[in-house]
BAVOFI-910741 format. One record per residue (C-alpha): residue in three letters; residue number from 1; x, y, z. Coordinates in nm, 2 decimals, always signed. Layout:
BEGIN
code, pos, u, v, w
ala, NUM, X, Y, Z;
...
This chain:
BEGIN
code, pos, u, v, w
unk, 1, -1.37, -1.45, -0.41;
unk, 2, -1.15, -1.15, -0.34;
unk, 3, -0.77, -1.20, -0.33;
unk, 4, -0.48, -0.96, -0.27;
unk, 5, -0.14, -1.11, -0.29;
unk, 6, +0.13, -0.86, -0.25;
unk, 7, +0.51, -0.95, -0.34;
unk, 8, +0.81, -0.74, -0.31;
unk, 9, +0.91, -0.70, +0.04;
unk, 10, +1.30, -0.79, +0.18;
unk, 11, +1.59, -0.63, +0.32;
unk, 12, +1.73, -0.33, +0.20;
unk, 13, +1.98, -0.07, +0.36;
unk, 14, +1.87, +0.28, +0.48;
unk, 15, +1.91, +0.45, +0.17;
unk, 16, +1.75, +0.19, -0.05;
unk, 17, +1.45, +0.11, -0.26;
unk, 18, +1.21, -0.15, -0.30;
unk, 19, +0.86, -0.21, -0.48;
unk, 20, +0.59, -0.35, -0.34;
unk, 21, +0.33, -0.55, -0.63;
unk, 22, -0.03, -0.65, -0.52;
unk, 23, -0.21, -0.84, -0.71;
unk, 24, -0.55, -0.82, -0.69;
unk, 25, -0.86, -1.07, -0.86;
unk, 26, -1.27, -1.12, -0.80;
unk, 27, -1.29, -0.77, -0.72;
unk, 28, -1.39, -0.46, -0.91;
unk, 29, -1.03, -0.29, -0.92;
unk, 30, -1.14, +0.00, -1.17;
unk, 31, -1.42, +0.15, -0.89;
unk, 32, -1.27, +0.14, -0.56;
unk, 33, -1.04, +0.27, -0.34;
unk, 34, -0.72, +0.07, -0.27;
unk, 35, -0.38, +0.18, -0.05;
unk, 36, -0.10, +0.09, +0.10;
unk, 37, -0.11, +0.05, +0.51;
unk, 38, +0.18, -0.12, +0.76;
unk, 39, +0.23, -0.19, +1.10;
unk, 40, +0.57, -0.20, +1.26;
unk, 41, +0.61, -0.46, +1.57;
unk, 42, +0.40, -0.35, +1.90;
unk, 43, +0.24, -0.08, +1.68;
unk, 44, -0.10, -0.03, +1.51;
unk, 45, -0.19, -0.04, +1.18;
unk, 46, -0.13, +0.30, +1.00;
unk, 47, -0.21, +0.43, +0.65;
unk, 48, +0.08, +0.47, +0.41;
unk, 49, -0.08, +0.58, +0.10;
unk, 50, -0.40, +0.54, -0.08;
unk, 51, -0.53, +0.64, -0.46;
unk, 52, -0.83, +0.72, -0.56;
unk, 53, -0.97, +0.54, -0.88;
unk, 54, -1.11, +0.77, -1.09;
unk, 55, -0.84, +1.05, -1.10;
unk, 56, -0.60, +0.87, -1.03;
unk, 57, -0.50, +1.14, -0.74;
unk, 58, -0.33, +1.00, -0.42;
unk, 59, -0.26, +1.07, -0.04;
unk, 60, +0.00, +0.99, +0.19;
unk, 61, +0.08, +0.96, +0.55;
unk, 62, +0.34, +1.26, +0.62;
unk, 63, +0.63, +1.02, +0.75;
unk, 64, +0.62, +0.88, +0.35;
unk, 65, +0.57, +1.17, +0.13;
unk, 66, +0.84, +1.29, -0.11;
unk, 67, +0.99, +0.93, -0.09;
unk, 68, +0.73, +0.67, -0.17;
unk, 69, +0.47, +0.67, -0.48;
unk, 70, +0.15, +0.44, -0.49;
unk, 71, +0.04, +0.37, -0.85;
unk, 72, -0.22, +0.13, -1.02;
unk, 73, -0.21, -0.07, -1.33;
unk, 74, -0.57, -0.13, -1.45;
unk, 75, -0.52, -0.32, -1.75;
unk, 76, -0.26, -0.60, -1.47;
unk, 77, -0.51, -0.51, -1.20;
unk, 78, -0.21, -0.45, -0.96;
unk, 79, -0.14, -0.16, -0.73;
unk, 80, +0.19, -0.11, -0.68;
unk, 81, +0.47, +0.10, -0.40;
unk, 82, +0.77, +0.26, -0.48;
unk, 83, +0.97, +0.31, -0.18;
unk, 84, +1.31, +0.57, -0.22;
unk, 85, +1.49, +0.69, +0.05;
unk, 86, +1.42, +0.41, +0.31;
unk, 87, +1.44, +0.48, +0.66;
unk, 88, +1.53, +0.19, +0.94;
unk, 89, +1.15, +0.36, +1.09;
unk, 90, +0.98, +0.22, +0.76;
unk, 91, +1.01, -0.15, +0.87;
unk, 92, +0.69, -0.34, +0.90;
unk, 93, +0.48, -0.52, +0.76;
unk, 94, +0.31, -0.37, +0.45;
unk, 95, -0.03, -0.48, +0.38;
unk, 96, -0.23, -0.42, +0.03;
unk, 97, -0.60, -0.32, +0.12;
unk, 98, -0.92, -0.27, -0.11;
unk, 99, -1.26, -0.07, +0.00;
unk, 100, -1.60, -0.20, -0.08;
unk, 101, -1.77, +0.09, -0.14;
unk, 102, -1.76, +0.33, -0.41;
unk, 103, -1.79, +0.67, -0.43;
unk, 104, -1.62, +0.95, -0.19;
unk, 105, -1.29, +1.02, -0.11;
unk, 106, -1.02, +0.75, -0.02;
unk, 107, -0.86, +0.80, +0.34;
unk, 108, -0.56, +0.67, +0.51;
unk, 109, -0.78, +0.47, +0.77;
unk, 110, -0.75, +0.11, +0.81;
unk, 111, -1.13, +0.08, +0.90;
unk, 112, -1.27, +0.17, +0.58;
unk, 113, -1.12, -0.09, +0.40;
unk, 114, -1.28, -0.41, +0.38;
unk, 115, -1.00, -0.70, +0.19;
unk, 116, -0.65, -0.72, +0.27;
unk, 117, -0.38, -0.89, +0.14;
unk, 118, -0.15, -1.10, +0.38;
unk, 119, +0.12, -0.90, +0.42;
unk, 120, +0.49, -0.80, +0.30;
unk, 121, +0.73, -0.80, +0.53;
unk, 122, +1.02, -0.48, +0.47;
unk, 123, +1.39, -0.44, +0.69;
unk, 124, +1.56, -0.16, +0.68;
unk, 125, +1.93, -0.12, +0.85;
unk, 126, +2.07, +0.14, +0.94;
């Protein structure tokens, strides 16, 4: 069975950092695409930044870039979120996600992604 259980969320001041961890087991981490996506109260789900397993290479949302890095540790199985530079807009929930298939690129959209962890919950004041 998959799993995805992200840690790392809290209360920060704008200005701060944090790292988000998730975890991930019964899947195969090495192949497929997994990202970062959140969703701020009476908001939808938006993509935050995704990487693409073989290269390594990543993309992020425009509202994140230049203060947050995604990163994956193979041999822990975890992807990981550094967040610089917090902004009071970058509360929300933060939610780990994994894709099924393998092969092509990896977008920032929520549909294409099929497990997801249950959530990390990140403040920011201003």
């Amino acid at each position: 069975q998959v799993q995805l259980v992200e840690s790392g969320g809290g209360s920060v001041q704008a200005g701060g950092s944090l790292r988000l961890s998730c975890e991930a087991s019964g899947y195969m981490y090495r192949s497929n695409c997994m990202g970062w996506f959140r969703q701020a109260p009476g908001k939808g789900r938006e993509g935050v930044a995704v990487i693409n397993p073989g290269s390594g290479s990543a993309a992020y949302a425009d509202s994140v870039k230049g203060r947050f890095t995604i990163s994956r540790d193979n041999a822990k199985n975890t992807l990981y979120l550094q967040m610089n530079s917090l902004k009071p807009e970058d509360t929300a929930s933060y939610y780990c996600a994994a894709r099924i298939a393998i092969g092509g690129w990896c977008r920032l959209e929520p549909s294409d992604y099929d497990y997801w962890g249950q959530g990390a919950l990140v403040t920011v004041a201003s």
